[in-house]
C-alpha positions in Angstrom: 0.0 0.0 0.0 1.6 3.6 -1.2 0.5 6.7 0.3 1.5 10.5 0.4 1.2 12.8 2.9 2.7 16.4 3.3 2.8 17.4 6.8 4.5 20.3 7.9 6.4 21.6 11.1 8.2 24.9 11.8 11.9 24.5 13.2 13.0 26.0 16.1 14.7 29.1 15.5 17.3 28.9 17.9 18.5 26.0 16.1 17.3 27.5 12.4 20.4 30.2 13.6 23.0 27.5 13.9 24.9 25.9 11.4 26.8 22.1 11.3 30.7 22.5 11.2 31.6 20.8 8.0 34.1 18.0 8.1 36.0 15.5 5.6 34.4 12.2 6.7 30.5 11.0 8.2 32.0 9.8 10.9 34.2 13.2 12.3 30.6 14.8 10.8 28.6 13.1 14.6 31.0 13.1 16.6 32.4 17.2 15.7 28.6 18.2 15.4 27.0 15.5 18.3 25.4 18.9 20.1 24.2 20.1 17.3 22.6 16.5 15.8 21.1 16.0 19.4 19.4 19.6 19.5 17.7 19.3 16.1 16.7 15.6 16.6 15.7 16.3 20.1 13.3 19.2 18.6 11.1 16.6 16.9 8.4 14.4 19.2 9.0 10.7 18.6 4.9 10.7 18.5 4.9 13.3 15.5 7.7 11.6 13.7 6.5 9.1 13.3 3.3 8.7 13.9 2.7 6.2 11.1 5.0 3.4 12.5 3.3 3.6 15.5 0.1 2.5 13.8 2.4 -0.9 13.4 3.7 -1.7 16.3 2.7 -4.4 18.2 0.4 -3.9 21.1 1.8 -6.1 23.1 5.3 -5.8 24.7 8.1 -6.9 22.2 11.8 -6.8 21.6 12.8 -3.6 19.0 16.5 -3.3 17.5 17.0 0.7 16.6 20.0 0.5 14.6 21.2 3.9 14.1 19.7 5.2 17.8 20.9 9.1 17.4 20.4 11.2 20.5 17.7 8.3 22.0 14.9 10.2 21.2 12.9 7.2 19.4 14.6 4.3 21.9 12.8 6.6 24.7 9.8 7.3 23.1 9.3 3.2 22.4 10.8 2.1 25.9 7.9 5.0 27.2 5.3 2.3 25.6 6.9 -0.5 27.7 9.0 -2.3 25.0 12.8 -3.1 25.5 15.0 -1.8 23.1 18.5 -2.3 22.1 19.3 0.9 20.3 22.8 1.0 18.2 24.8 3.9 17.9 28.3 3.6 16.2 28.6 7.1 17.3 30.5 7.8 21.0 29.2 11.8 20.7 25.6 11.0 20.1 25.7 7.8 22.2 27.0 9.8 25.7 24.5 12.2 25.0 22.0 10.0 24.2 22.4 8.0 27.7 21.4 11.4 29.7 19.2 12.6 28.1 16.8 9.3 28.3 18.0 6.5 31.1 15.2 4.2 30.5 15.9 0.9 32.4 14.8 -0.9 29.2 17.0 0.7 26.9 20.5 -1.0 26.4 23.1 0.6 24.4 25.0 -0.2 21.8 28.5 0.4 20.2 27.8 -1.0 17.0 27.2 -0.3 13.3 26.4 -2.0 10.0 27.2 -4.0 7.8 28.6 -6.0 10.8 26.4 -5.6 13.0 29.1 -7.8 15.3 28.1 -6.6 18.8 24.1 -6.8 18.2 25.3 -10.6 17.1 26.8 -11.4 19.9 24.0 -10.9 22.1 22.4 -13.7 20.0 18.7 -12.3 19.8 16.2 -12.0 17.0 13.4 -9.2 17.4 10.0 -8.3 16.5 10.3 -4.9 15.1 13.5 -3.5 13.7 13.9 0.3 12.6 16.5 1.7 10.6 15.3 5.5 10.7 17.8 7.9 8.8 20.3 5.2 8.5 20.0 3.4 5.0 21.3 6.8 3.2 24.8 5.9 5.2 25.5 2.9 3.7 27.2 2.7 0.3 26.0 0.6 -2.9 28.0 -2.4 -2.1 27.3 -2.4 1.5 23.7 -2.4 1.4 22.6 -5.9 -0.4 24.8 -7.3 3.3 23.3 -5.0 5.5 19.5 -5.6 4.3 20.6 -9.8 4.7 22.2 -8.8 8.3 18.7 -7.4 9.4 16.7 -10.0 8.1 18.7 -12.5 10.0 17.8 -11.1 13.0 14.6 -10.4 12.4 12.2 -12.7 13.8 9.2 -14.2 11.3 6.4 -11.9 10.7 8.6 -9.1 12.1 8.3 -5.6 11.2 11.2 -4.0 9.5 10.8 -0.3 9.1 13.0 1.5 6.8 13.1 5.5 6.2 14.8 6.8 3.3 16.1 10.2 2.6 16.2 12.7 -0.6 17.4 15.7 -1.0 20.5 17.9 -0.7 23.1 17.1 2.5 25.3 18.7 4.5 27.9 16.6 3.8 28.8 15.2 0.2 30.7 11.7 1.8 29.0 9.4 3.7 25.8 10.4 3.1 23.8 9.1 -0.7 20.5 10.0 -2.1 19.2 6.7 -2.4 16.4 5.8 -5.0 13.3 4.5 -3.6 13.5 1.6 -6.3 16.6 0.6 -5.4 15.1 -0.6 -2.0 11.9 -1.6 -3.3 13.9 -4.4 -5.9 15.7 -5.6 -2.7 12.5 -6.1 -0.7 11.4 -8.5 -4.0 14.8 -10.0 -4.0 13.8 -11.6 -0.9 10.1 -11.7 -0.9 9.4 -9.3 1.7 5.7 -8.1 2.1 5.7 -4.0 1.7 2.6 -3.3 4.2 2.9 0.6 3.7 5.1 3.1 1.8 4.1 7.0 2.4 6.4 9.8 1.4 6.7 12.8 3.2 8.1 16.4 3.2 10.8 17.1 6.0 9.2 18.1 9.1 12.4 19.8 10.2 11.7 22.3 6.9 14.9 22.0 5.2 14.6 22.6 1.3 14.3 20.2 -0.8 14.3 17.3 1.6 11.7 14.7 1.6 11.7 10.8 3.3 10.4 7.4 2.1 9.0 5.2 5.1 9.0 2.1 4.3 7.0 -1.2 6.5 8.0 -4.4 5.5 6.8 -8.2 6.8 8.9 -11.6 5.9 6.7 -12.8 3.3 3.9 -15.8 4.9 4.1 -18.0 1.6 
């Protein structure tokens, strides 16, 4: 099922004032501008955000990998609905910050990143719901097709996998890619996934020309 919606939010001004400190690499990019990252992901309510993935969930209490766990703010707002979450963060700037601002006795935090994945591995779980929110556009081409096969080993069957993907210009040129949305949707027929929802949406943090795919995807019952 595809859908579009346009929903729009001001930013704060404060933070509209500010700009990111540019750097070589991705990686220097969250650790040099973690306070930065943390205030404008911080600005936007879980709930808002996404609103749509909450429709998804399971009602019940369940086991959620967030690969990709930023400042915490979605870990917290799903630990807040009693699930336990194992949010990854390859990130040590975000991942300190993220610990204060939400200690949530069922968060546990991760060091970790793909296409490895060798940490989450270890602790030798599968889960019901996985969400890679802002994370996809990180990985290049020939990192991906291992990294979508790394999720769905740990996914459990009939899990949700939920998968947001971003367009638009960046603030960095390296390490970040402008993935096209059929690029994703031939991996999710390589391997027979079930697309239960795709909606597209304009930025809610208002920056020009930037929109997101959300994909919901389901292991395949045949």
């Amino acid at each position: 099922m595809t859908s579009k919606i346009f929903p729009t939010t001001s930013s704060d001004k404060d933070l509209e004032d500010k700009r990111p400190i540019p750097t070589a690499t991705v990686e220097e990019w969250y650790e040099v501008n973690a306070d930065f990252i943390t205030e404008e992901f911080e600005q936007l309510e879980f709930q808002n955000l996404h609103a749509t993935l909450l429709n998804h969930l399971p009602q019940h209490p369940c086991s959620i990998l967030d690969i990709g766990s930023g400042s915490g703010r979605d870990a917290a707002g799903l630990a807040e609905l009693g699930h336990k979450v194992i949010a990854v963060e390859p990130s040590s700037g975000l991942r300190a910050r993220a610990r204060l601002l939400h200690p949530h006795h069922s968060i546990t935090w991760v060091n970790d990143k793909l296409p490895e994945l060798k940490a989450v591995r270890k602790l030798g779980d599968r889960y019901d719901v996985i969400i890679l929110s802002a994370v996809w556009m990180h990985l290049p081409y020939y990192d991906r097709q291992p990294s979508f096969e790394r999720i769905l080993g740990l996914l459990k069957k009939e899990g949700l996998l939920y998968i947001t993907l971003r367009h638009g210009p960046y603030e960095v040129v390296e390490g970040f890619w402008d993935i096209p949305d059929e690029e994703l949707v031939q991996l999710i027929k390589n391997y027979e996934l079930r697309e239960i929802e795709q909606i597209t949406e304009n930025d809610l943090l208002n920056r020009p020309g930037v929109s997101w795919t959300r994909f919901f995807l389901q292991h395949s019952n045949g």
